[in-house]
C-alpha positions in Angstrom: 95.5 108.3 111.7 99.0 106.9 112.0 101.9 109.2 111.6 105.1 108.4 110.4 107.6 108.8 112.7 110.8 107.4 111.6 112.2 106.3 108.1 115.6 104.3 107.6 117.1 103.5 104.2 118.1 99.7 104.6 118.7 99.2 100.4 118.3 101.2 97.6 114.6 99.3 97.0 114.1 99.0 101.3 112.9 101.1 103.7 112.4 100.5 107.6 109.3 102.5 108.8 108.2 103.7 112.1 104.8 104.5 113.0 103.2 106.9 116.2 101.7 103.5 116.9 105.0 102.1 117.6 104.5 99.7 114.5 108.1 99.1 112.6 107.9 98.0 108.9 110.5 96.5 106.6 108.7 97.1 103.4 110.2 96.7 99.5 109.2 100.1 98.0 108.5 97.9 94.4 106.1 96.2 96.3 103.7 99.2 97.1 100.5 100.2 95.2 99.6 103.7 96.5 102.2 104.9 98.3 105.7 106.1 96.4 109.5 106.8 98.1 108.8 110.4 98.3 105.6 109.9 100.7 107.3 108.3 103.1 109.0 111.1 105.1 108.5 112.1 108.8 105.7 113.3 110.3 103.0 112.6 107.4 99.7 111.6 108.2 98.8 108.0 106.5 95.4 107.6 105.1 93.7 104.3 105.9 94.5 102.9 101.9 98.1 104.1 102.4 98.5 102.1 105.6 96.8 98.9 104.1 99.7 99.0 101.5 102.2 99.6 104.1 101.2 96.5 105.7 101.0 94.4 103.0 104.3 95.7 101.6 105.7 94.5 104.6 104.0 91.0 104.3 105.2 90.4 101.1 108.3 91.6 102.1 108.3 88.9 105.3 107.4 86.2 102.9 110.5 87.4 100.5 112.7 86.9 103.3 111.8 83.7 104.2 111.7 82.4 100.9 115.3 83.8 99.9 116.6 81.9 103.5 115.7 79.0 101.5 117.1 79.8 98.5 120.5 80.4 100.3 120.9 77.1 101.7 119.8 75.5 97.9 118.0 75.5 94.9 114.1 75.2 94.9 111.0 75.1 92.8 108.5 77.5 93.0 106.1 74.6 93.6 108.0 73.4 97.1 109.3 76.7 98.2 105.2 78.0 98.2 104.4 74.7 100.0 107.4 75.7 102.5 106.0 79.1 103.3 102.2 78.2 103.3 103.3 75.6 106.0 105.1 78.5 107.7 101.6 80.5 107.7 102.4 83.3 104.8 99.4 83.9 102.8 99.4 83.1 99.3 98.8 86.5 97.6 101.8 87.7 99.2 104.2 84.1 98.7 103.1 85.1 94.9 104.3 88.7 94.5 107.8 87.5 97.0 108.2 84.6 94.1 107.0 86.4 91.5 110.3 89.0 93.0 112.6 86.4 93.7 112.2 84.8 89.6 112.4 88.8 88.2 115.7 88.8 89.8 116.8 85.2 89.1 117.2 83.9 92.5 114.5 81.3 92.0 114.5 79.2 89.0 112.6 76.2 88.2 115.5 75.9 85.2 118.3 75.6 87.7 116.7 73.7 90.4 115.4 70.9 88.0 119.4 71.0 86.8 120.2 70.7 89.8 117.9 67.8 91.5 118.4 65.8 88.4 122.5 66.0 88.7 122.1 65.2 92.4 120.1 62.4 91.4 122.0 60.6 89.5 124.7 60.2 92.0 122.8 57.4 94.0 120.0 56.4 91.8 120.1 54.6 88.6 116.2 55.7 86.8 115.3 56.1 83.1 113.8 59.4 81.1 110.2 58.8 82.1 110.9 58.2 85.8 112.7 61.3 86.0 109.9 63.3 84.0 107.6 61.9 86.8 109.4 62.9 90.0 110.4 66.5 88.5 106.8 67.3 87.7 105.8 66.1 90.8 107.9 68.8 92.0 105.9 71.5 90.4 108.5 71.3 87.8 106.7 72.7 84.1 106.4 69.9 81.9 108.7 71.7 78.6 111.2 72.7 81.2 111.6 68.9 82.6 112.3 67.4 79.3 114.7 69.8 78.4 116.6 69.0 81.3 116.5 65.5 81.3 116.9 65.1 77.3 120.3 67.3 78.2 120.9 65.0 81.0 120.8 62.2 78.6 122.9 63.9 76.5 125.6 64.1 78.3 125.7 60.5 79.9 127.8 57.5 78.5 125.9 55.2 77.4 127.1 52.0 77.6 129.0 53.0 81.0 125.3 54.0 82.7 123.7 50.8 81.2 126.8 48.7 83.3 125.9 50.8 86.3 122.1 49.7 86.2 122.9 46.3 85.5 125.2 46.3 88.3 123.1 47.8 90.4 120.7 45.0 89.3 123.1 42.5 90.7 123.5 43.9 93.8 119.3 43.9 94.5 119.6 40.3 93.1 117.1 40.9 90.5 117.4 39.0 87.5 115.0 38.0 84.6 111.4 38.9 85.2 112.1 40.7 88.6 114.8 42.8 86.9 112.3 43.9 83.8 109.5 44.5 86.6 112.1 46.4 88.9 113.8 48.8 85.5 110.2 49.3 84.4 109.3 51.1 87.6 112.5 52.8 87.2 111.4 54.3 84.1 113.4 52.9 81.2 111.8 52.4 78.0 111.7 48.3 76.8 114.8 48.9 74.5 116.9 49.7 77.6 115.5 47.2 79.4 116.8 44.4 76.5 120.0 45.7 76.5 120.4 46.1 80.3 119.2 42.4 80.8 121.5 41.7 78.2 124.5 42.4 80.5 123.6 41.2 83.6 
């Protein structure tokens, strides 16, 4: 059986392990099952379980990593972050207990990233509620948590000032009549706003 040959205390929750096999582990100790901080000292035989969740502390811990690199260069959703690190070849049990992790701790949040896509969003695209619903919830985005967002969106939005930007957006594309009712439908506003954005243009 392996023997532990080395501990270092990266973090008050990490540990770096060394094994007699020359194996190094960066594990999170809240991610172990059997094993507990007081194990994990020098020169202790592992039994085969207690390596198992060694190993898999370690993977989990890998796929934390990886997802919080992401994180730190912007906001994503659960949904697209799991895609990310499946494509990078974590397995999903352990992308789950990272994520599940990462939310405990409030560095992932479908909340804030659906605040945050939906702000950046508006900058260079004029769309109505239901078009926004879509592409959030095609984002992996809970459907309560996207209306909330985009009903406070809403909220906060002149009016009359984002009806002049569609229709001038409207203008610009050409569309008019028929091809402008097809063209804001698609963009999701309801027929109300269509009326009153035709009525500008």
């Amino acid at each position: 059986m392996p023997v532990i040959t080395a501990t270092k205390q990266i973090s008050s929750d990490c540990v770096q392990i060394t094994l007699s096999t020359g194996s190094c582990f960066f594990i999170r100790l809240s991610f172990l099952c059997h094993l507990d901080s007081a194990q994990l000292v020098v020169n202790r035989e592992l039994l085969p379980q207690e390596l198992e969740d060694l190993i898999e502390s370690g993977l989990v811990y890998s796929a934390e990593k990886a997802a919080s690199a992401y994180l730190n260069r912007s906001e994503h959703s659960r949904f697209l972050l799991q895609k990310k690190l499946v494509a990078k070849g974590f397995d999903v049990a352990h992308i789950t207990k990272a994520l599940d992790f990462l939310e405990q701790k409030g560095f992932l949040s479908d909340l804030r990233y659906a605040v945050a896509w939906v702000r950046n969003r508006s900058i260079h695209h004029v769309e109505g509620r239901s078009r926004l619903l879509m592409e959030l919830t095609s984002r992996g985005i809970n459907r309560k948590i996207a209306e909330q967002v985009v009903d406070e969106h809403f909220e906060t939005v002149d009016q009359n000032a984002f009806f002049e930007k569609v229709a001038g957006k409207c203008r610009r594309l050409g569309k008019t009549g028929l091809a402008a009712e097809k063209y804001l439908q698609r963009k999701g506003f309801t027929f109300a706003q269509i009326k009153k954005i035709i009525s500008i243009l």
